[in-house]
DONUPA-604737 format. One record per residue (C-alpha): residue number from 1; residue in three letters; x negated, y, z. Coordinates in nm, 3 decimals. Last residue first. Layout:
% residues N
pos/code/x/y/z
NUM/ALA/X/Y/Z
...
END
This chain:
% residues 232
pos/code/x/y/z
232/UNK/-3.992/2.834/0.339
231/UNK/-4.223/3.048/0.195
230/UNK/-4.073/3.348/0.101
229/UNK/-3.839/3.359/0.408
228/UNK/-4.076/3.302/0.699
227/UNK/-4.198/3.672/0.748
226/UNK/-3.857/3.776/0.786
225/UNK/-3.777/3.496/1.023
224/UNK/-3.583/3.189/0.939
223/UNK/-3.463/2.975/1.232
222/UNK/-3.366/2.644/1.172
221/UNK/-3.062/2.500/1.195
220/UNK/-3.005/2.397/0.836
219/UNK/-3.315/2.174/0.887
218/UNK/-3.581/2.257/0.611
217/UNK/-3.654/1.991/0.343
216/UNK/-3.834/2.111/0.064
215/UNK/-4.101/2.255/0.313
214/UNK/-4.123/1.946/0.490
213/UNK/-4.057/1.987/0.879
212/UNK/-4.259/1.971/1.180
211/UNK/-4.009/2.092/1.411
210/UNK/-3.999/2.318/1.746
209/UNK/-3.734/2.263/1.938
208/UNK/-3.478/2.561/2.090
207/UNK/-3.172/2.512/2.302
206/UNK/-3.401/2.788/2.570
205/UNK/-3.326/2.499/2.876
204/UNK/-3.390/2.236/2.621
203/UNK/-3.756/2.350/2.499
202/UNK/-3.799/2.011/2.274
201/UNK/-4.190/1.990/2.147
200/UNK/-4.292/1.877/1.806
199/UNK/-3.951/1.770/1.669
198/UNK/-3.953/1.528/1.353
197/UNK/-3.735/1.267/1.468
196/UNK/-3.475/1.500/1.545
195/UNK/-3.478/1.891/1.605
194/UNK/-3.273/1.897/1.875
193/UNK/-3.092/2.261/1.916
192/UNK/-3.167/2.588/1.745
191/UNK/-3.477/2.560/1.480
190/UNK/-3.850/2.654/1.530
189/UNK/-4.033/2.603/1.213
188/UNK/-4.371/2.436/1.156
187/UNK/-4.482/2.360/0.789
186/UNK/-4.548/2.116/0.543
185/UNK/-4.609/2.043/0.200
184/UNK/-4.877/2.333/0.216
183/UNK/-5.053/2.238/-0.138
182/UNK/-5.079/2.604/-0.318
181/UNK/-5.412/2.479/-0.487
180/UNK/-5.610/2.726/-0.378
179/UNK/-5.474/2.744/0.003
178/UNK/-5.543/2.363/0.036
177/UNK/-5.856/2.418/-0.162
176/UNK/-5.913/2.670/0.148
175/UNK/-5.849/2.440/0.442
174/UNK/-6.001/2.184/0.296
173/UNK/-6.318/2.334/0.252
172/UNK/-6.296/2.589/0.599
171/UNK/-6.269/2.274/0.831
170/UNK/-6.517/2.442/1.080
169/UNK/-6.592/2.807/0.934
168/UNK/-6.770/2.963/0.600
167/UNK/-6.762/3.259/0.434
166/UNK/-6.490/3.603/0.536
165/UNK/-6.334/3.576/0.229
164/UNK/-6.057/3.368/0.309
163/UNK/-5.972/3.459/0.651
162/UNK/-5.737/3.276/0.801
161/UNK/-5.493/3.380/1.123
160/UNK/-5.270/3.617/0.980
159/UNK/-4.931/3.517/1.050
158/UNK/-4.815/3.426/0.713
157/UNK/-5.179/3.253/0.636
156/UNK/-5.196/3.040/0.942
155/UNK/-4.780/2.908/0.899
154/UNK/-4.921/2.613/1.126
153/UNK/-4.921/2.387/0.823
152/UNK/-5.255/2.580/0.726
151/UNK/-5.411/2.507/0.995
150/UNK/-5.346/2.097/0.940
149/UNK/-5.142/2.020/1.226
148/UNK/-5.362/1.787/1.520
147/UNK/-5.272/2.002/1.780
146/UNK/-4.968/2.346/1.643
145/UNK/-4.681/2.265/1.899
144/UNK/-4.821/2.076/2.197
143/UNK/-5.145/2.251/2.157
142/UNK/-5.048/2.604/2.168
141/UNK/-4.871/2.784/1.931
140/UNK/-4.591/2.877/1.710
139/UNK/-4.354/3.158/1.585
138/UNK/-4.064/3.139/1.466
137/UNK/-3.946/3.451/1.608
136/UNK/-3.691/3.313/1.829
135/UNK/-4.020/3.118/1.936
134/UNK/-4.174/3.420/2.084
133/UNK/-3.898/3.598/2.274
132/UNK/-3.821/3.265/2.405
131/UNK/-4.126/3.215/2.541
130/UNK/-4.248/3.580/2.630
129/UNK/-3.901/3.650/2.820
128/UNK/-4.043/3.657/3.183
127/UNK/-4.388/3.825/3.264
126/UNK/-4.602/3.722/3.609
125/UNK/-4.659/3.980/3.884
124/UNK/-4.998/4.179/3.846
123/UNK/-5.308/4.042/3.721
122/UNK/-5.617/4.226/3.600
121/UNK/-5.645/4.379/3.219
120/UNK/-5.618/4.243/2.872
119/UNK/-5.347/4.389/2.672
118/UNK/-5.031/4.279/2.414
117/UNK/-4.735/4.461/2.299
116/UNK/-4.432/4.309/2.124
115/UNK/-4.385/3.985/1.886
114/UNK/-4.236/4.184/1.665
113/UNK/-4.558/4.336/1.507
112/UNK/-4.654/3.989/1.399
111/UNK/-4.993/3.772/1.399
110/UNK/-5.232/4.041/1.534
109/UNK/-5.009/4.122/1.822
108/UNK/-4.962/4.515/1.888
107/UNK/-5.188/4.687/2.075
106/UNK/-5.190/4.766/2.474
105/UNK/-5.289/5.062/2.718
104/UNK/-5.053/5.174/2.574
103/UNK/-4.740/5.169/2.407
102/UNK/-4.496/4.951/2.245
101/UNK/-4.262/4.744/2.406
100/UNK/-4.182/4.384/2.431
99/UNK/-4.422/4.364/2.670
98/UNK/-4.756/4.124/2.730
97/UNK/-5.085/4.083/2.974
96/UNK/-5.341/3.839/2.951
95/UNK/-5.548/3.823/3.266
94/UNK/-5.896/3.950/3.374
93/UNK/-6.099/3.842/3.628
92/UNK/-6.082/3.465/3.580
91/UNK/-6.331/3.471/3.325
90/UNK/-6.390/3.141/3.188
89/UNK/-6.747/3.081/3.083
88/UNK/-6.978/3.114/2.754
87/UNK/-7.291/3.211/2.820
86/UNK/-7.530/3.283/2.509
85/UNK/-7.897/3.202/2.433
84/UNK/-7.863/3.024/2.151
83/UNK/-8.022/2.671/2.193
82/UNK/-7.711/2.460/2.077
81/UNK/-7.396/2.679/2.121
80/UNK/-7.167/2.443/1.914
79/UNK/-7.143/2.218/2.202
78/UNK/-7.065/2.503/2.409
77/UNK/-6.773/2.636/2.208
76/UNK/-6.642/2.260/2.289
75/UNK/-6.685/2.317/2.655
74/UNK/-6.503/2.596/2.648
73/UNK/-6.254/2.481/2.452
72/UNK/-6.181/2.225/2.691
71/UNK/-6.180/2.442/2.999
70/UNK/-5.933/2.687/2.859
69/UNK/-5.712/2.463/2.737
68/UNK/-5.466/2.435/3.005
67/UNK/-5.505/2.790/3.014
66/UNK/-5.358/2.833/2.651
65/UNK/-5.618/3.091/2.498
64/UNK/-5.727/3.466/2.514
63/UNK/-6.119/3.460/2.404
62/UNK/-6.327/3.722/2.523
61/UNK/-6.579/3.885/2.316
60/UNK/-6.886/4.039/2.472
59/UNK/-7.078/4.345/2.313
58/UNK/-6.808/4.592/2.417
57/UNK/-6.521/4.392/2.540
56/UNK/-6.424/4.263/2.217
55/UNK/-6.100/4.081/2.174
54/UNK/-6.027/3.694/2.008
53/UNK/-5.658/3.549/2.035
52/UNK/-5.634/3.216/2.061
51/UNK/-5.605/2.857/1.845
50/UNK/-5.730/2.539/1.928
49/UNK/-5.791/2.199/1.759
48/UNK/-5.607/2.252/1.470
47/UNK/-5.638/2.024/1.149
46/UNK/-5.898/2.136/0.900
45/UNK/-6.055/1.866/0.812
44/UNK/-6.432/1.928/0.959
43/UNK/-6.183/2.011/1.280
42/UNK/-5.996/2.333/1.378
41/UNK/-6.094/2.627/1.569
40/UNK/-5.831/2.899/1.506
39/UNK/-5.778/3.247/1.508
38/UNK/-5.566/3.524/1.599
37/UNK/-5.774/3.868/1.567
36/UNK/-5.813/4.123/1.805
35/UNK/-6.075/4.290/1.706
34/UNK/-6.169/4.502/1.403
33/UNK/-6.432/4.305/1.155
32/UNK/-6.689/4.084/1.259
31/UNK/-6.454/3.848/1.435
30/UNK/-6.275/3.751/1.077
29/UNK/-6.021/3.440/1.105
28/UNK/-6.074/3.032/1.106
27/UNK/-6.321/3.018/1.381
26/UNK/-6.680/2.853/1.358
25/UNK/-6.933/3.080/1.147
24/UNK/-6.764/3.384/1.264
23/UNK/-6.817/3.272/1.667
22/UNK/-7.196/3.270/1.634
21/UNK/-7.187/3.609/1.421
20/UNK/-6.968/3.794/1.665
19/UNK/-7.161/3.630/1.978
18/UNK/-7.497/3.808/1.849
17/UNK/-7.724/3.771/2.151
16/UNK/-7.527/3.714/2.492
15/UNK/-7.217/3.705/2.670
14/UNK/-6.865/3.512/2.540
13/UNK/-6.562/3.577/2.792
12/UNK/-6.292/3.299/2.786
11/UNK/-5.989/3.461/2.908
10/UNK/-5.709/3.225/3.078
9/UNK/-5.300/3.205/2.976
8/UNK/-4.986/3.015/3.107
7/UNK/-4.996/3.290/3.338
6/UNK/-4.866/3.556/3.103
5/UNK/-4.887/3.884/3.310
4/UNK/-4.640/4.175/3.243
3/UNK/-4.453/4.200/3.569
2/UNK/-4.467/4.569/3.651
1/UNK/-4.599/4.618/4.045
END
């Protein structure tokens, strides 16, 4: 059996009428357009609350988020659901599946190419390599690295996870005169080692911490992706 399965995440499957257009006025990215898409719900002032991966399954979309979250942003979709007639439920059916290689039946990630191959699909043994594999490309998520971060400190816009022109969303006003007025003071970088006062989340047993850093002021250890090195 191939061990492709990452356990540390659940599918949230949205049923009913017009779940595109009831998720596009809340997430930070474009669900009307071709799925998947990495997104974000954030708060009125745009700091991260959740972020996932959205796919359509037919009509349905299913949400691939941090399975200690799963619940919680369930339950938070569902305040948002008012009277619509919609279910929204973890779907313990299907699991998220990942390799570093391309191929099918998978697509590559929405936020980089390099971060490998990506499918929905039942369980099999669970995947090794995703964590490391992921930060040693700089790239966050999750709410002990990105909670509470303004979206766009999260490095949203380098790894495609905003939508400017798509109308409005939860925190979309100060997310976007952030954007307009080029005011991203701060961002998330992974760097090698401790990261100091300023670490996020220490991985020790990968040497890796994830840092909350000031863009003028990025530790010499950090790591500095391609897609990292005109902004920071």
């Amino acid at each position: 059996m191939a061990a492709t399965t990452l356990t540390d995440r659940a599918i949230i499957r949205l049923n009913g009428e017009d779940v595109r257009g009831f998720l596009q006025g809340l997430v930070t990215s474009d669900v009307t357009k071709a799925l998947p898409v990495w997104a974000g719900l954030l708060t009125p002032q745009g700091k991260c609350l959740f972020d996932f991966i959205v796919w359509a399954d037919g009509d349905d979309l299913l949400i691939d988020c941090e399975a200690e979250q799963a619940d919680a942003l369930a339950k938070r979709l569902t305040m948002y659901r008012l009277r619509r007639p919609i279910t929204i439920a973890r779907d313990d059916s299907v699991a998220v599946h990942w390799t570093k290689d391309s191929g099918d039946p998978g697509v590559s990630d929405p936020r980089l190419f390099d971060l490998g191959w990506r499918w929905l699909g039942p369980a099999d043994e669970a995947a090794t390599g995703w964590l490391e594999h992921r930060l040693r490309l700089g790239v966050c998520e999750g709410a002990a690295e990105l909670g509470d971060l303004l979206w766009l400190e999260c490095n949203a816009v380098e790894l495609n996870g905003v939508s400017f022109t798509k109308g409005c969303f939860v925190g979309q006003e100060n997310t976007a005169r952030m954007n307009w007025r080029q005011k991203v003071n701060r961002r998330l970088v992974v760097v090698e080692g401790d990261g100091g006062e300023r670490t996020r989340i220490a991985y020790p047993d990968l040497g890796l911490s994830v840092v909350h850093s000031r863009v003028d002021d990025i530790p010499a250890n950090a790591i500095r992706p391609d897609w990292l090195q005109t902004t920071a």
